[in-house]
C-alpha positions in Angstrom: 1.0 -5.4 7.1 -0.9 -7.7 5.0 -1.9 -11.2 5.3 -0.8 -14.1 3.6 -3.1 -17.2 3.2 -1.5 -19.9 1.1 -3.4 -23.1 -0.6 -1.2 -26.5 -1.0 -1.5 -30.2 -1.0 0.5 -32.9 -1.7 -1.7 -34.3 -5.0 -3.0 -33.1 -8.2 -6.5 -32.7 -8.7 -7.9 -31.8 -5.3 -9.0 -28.4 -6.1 -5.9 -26.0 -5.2 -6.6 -23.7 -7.9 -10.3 -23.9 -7.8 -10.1 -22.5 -4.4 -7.8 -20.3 -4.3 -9.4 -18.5 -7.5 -12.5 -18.6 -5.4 -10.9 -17.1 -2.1 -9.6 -14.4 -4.2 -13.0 -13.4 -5.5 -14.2 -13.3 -2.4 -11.9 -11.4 -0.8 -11.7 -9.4 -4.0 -15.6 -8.6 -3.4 -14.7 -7.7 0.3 -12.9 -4.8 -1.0 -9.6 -6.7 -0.1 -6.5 -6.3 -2.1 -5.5 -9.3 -3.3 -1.9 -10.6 -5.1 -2.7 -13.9 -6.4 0.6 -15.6 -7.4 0.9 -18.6 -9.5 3.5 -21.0 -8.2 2.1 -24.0 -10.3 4.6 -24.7 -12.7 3.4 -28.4 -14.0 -0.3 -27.5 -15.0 -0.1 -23.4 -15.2 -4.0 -23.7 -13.5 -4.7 -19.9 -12.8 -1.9 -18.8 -15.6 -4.5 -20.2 -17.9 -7.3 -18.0 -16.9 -6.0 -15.0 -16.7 -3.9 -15.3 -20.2 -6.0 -13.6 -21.9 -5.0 -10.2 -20.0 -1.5 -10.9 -22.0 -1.0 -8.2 -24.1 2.6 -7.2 -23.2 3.8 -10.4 -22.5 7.1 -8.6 -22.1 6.8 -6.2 -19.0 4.9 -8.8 -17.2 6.7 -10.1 -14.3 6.4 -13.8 -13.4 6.9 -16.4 -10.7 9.0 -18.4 -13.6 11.7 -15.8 -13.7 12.1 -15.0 -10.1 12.7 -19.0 -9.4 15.1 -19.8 -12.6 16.3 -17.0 -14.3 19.4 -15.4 -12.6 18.2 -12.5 -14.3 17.5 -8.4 -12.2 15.6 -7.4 -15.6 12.2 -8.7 -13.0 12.7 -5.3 -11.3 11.8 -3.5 -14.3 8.3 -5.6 -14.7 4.8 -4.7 -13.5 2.5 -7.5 -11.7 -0.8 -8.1 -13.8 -3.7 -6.4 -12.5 -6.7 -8.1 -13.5 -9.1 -5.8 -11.9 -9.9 -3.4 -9.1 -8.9 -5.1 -6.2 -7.2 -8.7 -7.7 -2.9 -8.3 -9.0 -1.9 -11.5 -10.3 1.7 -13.0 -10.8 1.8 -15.6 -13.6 4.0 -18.8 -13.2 5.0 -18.0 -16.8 3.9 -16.0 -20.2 4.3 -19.0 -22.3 2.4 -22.1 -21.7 3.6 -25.1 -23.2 1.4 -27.5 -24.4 
C-alpha cells in the first residue's frame, strides 16, 4: 500500500505547487513512484508545466472530468507519465486564459 502525502492551504500564493513539484522530484530521485494529481482548478499551477507532454490531449485522463463530468468514458484514459518514476493527473487539458 502506498502513501499519500497531500499539500493544502487556505491562500493563494504560499507555495503549494512549488512544493509539491519539489517533493515529487525528490521522491522521484529516491526511486519512489510518484502520482502527482492536479486538484488546482483556479490557476492550473502544475497543469502548466507539464503541458507540454500533451500530445493526445484526448486519452489523457484528468482530475476536471472525474469532479464534473458525469461521464465513465475516464475509464478508457491513461494517467500522464512524465518520466520514470513521476505519473501525473492534470486538472484539465485546456487551460483557459
Amino acid at each position: 500500500m502506498g502513501k499519500s502525502i497531500s499539500v493544502l492551504s487556505g491562500i493563494g500564493g504560499s507555495g503549494k505547487t512549488t512544493v509539491s513539484l519539489l517533493l515529487t522530484r525528490l521522491l522521484s530521485n529516491a526511486n519512489k513512484k510518484v502520482l502527482y494529481v492536479d486538484c488546482d482548478f483556479s490557476t492550473y499551477g502544475a497543469t502548466c508545466f507539464f503541458e507540454k507532454y500533451l500530445n493526445k490531449k484526448d486519452e489523457i485522463f484528468t482530475t476536471e472530468e472525474l469532479f464534473f463530468n458525469n461521464n465513465s468514458n475516464h475509464k478508457l484514459k491513461q494517467v500522464l507519465n512524465i518520466e520514470k518514476n513521476i505519473f501525473f493527473v492534470l486538472a484539465c487539458t485546456y487551460i483557459p486564459n
